[in-house]
MDTraj code that builds the backbone (N, CA, C; nanometers):
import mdtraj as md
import numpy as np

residues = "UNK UNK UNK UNK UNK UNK UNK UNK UNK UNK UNK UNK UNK UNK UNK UNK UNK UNK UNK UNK UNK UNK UNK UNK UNK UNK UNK UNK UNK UNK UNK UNK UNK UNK UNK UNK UNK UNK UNK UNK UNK UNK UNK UNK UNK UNK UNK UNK UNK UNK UNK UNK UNK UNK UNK UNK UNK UNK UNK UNK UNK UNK UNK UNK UNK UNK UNK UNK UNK UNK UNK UNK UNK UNK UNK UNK UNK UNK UNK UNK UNK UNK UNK UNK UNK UNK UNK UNK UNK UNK UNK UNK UNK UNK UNK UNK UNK".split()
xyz = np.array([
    [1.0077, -1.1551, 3.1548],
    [0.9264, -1.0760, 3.0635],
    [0.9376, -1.1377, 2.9246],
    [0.8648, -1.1752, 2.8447],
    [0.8386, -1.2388, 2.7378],
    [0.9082, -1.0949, 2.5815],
    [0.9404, -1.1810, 2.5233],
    [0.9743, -1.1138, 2.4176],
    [0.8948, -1.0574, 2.3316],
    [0.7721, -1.0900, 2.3305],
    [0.7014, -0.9726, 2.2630],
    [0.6169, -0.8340, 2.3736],
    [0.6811, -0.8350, 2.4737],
    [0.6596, -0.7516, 2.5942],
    [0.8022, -0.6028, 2.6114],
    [0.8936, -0.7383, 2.5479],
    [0.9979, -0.6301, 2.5020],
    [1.0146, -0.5525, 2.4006],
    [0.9695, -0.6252, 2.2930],
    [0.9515, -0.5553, 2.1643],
    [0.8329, -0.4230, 2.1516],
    [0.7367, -0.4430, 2.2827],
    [0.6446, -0.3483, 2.2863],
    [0.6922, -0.2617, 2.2991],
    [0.7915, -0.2406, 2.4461],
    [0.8730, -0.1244, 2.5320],
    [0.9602, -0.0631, 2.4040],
    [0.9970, -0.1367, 2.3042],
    [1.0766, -0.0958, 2.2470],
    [1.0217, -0.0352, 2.1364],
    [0.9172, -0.0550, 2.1328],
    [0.8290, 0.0050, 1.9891],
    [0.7610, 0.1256, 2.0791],
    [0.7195, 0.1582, 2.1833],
    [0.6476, 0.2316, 2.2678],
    [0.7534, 0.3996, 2.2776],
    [0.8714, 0.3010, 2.2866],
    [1.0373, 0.4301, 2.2970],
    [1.0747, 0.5064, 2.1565],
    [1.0461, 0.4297, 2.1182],
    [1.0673, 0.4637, 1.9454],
    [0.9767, 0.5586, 1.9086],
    [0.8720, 0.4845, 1.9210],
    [0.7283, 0.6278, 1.9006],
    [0.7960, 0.7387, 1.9460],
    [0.7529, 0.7326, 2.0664],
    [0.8017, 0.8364, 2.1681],
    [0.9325, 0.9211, 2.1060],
    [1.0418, 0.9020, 2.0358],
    [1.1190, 0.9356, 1.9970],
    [1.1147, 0.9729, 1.8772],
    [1.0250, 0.9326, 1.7681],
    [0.9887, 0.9492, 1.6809],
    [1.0917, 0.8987, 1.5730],
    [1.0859, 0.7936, 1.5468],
    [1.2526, 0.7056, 1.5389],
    [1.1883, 0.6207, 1.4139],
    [1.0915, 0.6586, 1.3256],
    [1.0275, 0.5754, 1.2020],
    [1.0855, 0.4457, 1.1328],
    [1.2769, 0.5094, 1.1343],
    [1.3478, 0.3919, 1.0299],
    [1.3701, 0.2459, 1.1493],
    [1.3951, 0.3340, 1.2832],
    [1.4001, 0.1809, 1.3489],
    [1.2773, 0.0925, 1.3632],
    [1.1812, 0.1691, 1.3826],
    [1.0552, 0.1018, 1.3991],
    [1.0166, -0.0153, 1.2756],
    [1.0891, 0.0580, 1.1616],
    [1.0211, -0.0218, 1.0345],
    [1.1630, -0.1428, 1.0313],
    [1.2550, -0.0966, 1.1013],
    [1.3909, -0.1700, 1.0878],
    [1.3352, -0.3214, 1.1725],
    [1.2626, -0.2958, 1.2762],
    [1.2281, -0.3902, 1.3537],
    [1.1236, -0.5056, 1.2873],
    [1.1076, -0.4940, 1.1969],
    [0.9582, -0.5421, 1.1255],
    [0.9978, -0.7046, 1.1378],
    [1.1210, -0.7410, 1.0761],
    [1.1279, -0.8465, 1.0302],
    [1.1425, -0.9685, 1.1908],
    [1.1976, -0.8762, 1.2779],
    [1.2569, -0.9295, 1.4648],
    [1.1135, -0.9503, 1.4683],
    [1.0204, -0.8144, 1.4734],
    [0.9233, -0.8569, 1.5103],
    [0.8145, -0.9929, 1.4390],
    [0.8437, -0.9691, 1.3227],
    [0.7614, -1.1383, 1.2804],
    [0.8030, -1.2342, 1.3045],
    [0.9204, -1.2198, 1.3464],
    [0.9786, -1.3991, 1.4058],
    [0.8980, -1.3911, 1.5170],
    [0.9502, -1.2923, 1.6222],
    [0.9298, -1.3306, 1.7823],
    [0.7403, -1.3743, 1.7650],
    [0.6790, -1.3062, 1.7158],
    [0.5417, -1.3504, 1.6839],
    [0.5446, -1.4740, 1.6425],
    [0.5752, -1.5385, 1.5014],
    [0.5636, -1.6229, 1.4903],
    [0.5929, -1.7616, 1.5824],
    [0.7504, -1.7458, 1.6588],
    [0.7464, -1.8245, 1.7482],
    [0.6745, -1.8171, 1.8496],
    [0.6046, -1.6988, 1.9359],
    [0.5373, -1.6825, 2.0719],
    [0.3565, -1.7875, 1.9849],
    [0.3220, -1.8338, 1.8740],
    [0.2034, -1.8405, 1.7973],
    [0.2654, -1.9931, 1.8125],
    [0.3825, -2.0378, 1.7770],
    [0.3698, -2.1838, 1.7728],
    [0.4096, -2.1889, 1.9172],
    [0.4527, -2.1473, 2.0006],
    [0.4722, -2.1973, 2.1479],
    [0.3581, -2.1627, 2.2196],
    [0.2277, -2.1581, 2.1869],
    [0.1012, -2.1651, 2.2742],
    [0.0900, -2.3086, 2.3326],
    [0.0622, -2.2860, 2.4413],
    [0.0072, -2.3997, 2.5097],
    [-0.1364, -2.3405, 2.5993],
    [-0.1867, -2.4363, 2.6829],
    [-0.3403, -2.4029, 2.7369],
    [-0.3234, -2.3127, 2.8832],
    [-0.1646, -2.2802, 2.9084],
    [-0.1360, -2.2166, 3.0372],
    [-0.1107, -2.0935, 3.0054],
    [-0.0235, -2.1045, 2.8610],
    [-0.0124, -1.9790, 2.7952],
    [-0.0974, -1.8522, 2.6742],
    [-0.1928, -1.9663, 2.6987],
    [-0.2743, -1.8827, 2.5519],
    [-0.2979, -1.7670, 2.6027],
    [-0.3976, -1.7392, 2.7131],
    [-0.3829, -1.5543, 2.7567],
    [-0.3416, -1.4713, 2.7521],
    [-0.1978, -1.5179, 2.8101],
    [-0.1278, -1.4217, 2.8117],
    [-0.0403, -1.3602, 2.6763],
    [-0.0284, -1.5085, 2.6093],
    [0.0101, -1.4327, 2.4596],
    [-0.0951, -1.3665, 2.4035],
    [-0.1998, -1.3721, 2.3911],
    [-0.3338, -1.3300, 2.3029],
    [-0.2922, -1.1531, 2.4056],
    [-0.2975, -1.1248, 2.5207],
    [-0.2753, -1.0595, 2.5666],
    [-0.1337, -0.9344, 2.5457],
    [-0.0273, -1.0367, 2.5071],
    [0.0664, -0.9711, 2.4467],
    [0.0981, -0.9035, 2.3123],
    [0.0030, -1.0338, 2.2429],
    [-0.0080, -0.9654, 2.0786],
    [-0.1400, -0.8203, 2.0697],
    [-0.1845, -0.8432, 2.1700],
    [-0.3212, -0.7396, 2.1501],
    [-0.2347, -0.6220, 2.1853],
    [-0.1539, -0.6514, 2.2876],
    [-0.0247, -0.4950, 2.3520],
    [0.0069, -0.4717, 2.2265],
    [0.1102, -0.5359, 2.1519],
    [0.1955, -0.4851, 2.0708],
    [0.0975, -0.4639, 1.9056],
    [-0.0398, -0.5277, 1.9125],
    [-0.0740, -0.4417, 1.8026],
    [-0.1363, -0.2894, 1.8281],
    [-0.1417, -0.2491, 1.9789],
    [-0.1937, -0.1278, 2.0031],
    [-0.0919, -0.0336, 1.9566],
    [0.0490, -0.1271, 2.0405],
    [0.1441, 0.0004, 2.0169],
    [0.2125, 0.0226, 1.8717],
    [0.1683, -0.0509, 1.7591],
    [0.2049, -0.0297, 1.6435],
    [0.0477, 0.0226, 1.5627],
    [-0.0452, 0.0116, 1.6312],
    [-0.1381, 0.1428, 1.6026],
    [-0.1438, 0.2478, 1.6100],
    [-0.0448, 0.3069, 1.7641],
    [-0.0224, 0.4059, 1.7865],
    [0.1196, 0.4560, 1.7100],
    [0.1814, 0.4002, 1.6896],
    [0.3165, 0.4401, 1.6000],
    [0.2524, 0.4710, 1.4214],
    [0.1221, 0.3393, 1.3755],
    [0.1365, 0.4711, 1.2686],
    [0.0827, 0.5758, 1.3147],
    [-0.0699, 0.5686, 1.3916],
    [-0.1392, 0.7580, 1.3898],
    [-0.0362, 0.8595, 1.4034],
    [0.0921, 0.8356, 1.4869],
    [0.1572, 0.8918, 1.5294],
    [0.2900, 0.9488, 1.3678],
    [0.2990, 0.8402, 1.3039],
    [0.3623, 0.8824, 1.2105],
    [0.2732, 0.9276, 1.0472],
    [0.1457, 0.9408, 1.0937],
    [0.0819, 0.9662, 0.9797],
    [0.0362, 1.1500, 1.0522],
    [0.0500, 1.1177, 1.1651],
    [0.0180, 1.2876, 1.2137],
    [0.1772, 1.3706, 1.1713],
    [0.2694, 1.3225, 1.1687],
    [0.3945, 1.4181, 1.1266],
    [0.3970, 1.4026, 1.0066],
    [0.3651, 1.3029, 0.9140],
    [0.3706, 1.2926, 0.7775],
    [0.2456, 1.4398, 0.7268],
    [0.1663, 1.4632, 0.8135],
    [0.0561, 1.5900, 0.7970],
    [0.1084, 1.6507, 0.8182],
    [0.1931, 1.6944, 0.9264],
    [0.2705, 1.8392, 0.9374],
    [0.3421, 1.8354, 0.8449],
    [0.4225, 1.7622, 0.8256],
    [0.5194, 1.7710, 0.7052],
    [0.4789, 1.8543, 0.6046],
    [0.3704, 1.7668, 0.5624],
    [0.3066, 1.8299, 0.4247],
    [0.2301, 1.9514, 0.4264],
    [0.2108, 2.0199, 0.5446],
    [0.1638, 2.1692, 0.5845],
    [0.2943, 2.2176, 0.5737],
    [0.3665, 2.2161, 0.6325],
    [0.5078, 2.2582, 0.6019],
    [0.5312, 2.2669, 0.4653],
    [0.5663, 2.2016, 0.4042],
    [0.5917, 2.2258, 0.2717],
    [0.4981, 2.2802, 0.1624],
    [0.4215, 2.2922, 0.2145],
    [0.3101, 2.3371, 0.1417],
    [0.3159, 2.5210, 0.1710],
    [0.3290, 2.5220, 0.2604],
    [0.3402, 2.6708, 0.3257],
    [0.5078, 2.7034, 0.2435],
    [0.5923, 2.6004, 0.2827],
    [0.7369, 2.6709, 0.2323],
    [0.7088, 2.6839, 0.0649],
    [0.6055, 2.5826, -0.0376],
    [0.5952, 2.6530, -0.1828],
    [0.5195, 2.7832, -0.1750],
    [0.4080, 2.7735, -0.1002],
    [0.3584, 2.9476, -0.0948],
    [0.4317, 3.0492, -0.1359],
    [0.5502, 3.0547, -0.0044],
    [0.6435, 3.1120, 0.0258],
    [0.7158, 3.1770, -0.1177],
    [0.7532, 3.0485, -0.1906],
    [0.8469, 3.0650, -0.2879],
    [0.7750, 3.0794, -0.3823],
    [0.6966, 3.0760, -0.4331],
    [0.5998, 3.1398, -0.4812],
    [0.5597, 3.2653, -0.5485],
    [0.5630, 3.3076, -0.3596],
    [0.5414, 3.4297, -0.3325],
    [0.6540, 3.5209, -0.3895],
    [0.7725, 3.4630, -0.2952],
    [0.8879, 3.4907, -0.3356],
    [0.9324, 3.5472, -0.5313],
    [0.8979, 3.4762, -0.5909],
    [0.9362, 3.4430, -0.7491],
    [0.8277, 3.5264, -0.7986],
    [0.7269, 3.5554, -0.7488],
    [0.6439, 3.5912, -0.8402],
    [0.6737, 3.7492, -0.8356],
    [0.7078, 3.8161, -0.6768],
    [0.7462, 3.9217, -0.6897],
    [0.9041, 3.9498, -0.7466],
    [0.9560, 3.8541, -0.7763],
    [1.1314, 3.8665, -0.8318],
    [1.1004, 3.8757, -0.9456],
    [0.9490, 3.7970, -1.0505],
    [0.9542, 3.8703, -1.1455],
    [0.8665, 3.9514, -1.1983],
    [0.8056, 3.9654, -1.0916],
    [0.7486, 4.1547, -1.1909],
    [0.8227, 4.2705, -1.1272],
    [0.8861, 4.2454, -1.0294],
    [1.0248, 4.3551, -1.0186],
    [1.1128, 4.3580, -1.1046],
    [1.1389, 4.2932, -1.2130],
    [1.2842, 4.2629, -1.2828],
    [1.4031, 4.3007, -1.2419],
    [1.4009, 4.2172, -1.0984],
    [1.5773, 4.2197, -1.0450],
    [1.6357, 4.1070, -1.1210],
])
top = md.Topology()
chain = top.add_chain()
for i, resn in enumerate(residues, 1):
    res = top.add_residue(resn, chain, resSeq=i)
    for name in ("N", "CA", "C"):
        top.add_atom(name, md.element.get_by_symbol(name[0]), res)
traj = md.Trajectory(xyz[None], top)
């Protein structure tokens, strides 16, 4: 199995786990193994790398939607928790507790 086949599985688990700092931790592994799988083309191998890089840019398409959809909850979340406090403060002060 070729190394950017592994790096997929491993970016695919991560998603899945929702694991952001490793994913971005991987950035730099992943531009080598690219860069070398780009100078080791030959005419037996071009397919299947063109094939491999097309995998692993899906699955780092799907890792951001995936981390730009919790970066949205997030910010519903917090948005709801200032409401909250808000809410909170505004009745703490026209009660004057």
């Amino acid at each position: 199995m070729s190394e950017l086949r592994v790096l997929r599985q491993k970016i695919d688990l991560l998603v899945q786990e929702a694991q952001w700092q490793q994913i971005a931790a991987l950035d730099e592994i992943v531009r080598d193994v690219i860069s070398q799988a780009v100078q080791s083309v030959t005419d037996d191998n071009r397919d299947e790398i063109r094939e491999d890089l097309n995998n692993l840019q899906q699955s780092y398409a799907t890792a951001l939607a995936s981390m730009q959809r919790k970066q949205g909850e997030s910010a519903s979340e917090l948005a709801s928790m200032q409401r909250s406090y808000k809410a909170a403060k505004s009745y703490l002060d026209s009660s004057k507790f």
